[in-house]
N, C-alpha and C positions, 0 to 999 in steps of 0.2 A: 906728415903722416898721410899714406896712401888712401882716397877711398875708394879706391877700383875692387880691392875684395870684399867689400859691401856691397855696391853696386853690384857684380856678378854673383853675390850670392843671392842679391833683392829678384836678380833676372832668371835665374834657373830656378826660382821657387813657381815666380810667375805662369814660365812656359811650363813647369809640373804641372799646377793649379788649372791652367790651361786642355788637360786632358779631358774631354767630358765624357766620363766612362758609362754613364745612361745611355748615350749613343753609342759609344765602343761597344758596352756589352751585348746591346739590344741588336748590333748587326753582328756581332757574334754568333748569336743565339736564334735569328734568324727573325726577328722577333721587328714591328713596328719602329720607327724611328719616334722615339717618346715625346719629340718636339712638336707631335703632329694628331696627338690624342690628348685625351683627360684638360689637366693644364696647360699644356704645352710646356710644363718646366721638366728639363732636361735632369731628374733628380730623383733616387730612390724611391719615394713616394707614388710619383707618377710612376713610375716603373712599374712598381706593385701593382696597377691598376692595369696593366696587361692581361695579370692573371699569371704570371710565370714569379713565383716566388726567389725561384733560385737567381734568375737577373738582376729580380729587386736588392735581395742581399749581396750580390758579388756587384752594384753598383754601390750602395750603401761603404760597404767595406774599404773598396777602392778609393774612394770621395773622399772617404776620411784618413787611410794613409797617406794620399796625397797632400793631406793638411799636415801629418804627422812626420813624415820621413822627411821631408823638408828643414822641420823646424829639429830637430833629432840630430842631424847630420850637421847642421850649422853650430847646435850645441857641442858635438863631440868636439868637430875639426875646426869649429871658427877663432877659437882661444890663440892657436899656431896662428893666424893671420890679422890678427887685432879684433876681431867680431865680439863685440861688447852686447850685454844681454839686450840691449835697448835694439842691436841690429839684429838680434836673434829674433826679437819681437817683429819687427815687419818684418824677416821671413815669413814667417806665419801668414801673418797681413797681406803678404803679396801672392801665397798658393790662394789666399779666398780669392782675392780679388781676379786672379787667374780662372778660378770657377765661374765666379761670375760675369765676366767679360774674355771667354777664352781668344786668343789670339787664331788659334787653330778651326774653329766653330763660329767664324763671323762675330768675335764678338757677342756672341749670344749664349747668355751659360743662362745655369737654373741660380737658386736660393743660396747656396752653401750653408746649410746648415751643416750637415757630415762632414764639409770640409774643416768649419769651425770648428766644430767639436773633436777634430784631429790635432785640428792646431794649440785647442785648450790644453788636451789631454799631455802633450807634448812640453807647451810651457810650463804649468803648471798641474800635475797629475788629480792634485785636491780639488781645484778648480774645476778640471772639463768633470772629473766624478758626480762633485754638486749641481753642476749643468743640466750634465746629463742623465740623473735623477730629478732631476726639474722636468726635466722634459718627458720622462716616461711618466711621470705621476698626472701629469696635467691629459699628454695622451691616451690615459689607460683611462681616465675618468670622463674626458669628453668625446674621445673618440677623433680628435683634428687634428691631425699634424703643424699645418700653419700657427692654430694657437699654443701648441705645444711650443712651435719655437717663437712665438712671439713673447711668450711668457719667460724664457729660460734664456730669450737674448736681455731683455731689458733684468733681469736681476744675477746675471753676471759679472756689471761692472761694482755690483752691490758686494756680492761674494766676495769677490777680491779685494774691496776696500774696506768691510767691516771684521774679513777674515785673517789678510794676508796683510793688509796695507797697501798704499799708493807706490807698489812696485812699478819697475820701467816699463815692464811690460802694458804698464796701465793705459796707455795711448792708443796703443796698436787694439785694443781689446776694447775700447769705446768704439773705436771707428768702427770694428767688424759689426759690432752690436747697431750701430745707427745704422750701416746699409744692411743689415740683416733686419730690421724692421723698414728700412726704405722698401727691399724686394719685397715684403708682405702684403704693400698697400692693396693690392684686387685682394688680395686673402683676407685683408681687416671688412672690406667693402662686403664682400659675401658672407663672411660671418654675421656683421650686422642685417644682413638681406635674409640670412638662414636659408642661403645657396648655395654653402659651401660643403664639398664632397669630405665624406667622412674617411678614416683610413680603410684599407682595404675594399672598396669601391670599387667596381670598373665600369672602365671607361667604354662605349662603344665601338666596337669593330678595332679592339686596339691588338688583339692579338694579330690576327688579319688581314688588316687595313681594307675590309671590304667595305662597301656601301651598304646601306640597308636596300634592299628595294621595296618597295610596295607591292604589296598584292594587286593585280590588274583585271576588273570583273569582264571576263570575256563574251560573257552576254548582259548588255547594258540595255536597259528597260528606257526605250526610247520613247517622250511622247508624241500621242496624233499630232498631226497636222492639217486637218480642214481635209479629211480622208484619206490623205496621203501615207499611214500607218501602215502594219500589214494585211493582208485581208485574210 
């Protein structure tokens, strides 16, 4: 049995996962490179913190088809080429892991949450639903993104094991859960510190990328010097 059609379906999920459309969209739109404000995470949230709503949702959106059409398309077509649902599973797996370490962006992606929550909705529709009702109720109530998804990563391998059972897909959906709380760790730090920025926040000079400057007192009240002052 061949595994080249796993292998290249593992690899064009990847380079998908790969697109960081916070950055696409934000030079789109004319808008700050988001790597370079707020968080620095390349990722709907930070985006928000522009101030441009409309980037934030068409990155939001995008993140998360990227997690979804992926795994959708391996569902339809993978059966014709032996793709067992255990390989559908790391599809999914490998568009996050594409977010998170884009091939295309040095290597340097944001969080994937919205990627996850593509790839949930996609496996298992019940699942990403209860996720991602975990996650709005934790963020409507605190107001944090980070803990929204810190909360609604760790009780999704729950969901799926007290709901659904120890489906295959159950592998693929621990892992994304463990690096989806690895990428949290400054976001746990800040929470405990109670430095961490709330949703819709912004960030400085993000729309713009200007500098602040200081106001400069152009008559500065100088003192005497042993007469030397003015007369």
């Amino acid at each position: 049995m061949s595994y080249l059609p796993s292998v290249l379906a593992v690899l064009a999920a990847y380079l998908i996962g790969s697109l960081s459309f916070a950055v696409i969209v934000s030079r789109g739109m004319g808008l700050q490179d988001p790597r370079h404000y707020g968080s620095g995470n390349p990722g709907a949230t930070n985006v928000l913190r522009s101030g441009n709503k409309a980037a934030a949702l068409l990155t939001l959106a995008f993140d998360a088809l990227k997690g979804y059409v992926p795994v959708l398309l391996a569902q339809v077509y993978g059966p014709a080429w032996g793709l067992g649902e255990m390989t559908v599973s790391f599809v999914g797996l490998a568009a996050f892991v594409g977010h998170l370490w884009p091939v295309f962006f040095g290597f340097k992606g944001g969080k994937g949450v919205a990627t996850a929550a593509g790839v949930l909705l996609a496996l298992n529709p019940g699942l990403g639903a209860a996720t991602l009702l975990t996650w709005v109720i934790i963020a409507v109530f605190f107001r944090y993104s980070s803990l929204a998804s810190i909360v609604a990563a760790l009780f999704a391998p729950f969901y799926q094991l007290l709901i659904w059972g120890a489906a295959p897909s159950l592998l693929a959906l621990c892992i994304m859960s463990l690096l989806l709380l690895w990428r949290h760790q400054p976001n746990m730090r800040k929470l405990f510190a109670g430095t961490e920025s709330r949703i819709g926040a912004k960030a400085a000079a993000a729309s713009s990328g200007a500098t602040v400057k200081h106001p400069v007192n152009r008559h500065p009240t100088q003192p005497h010097r042993h007469g030397k002052g003015p007369k």
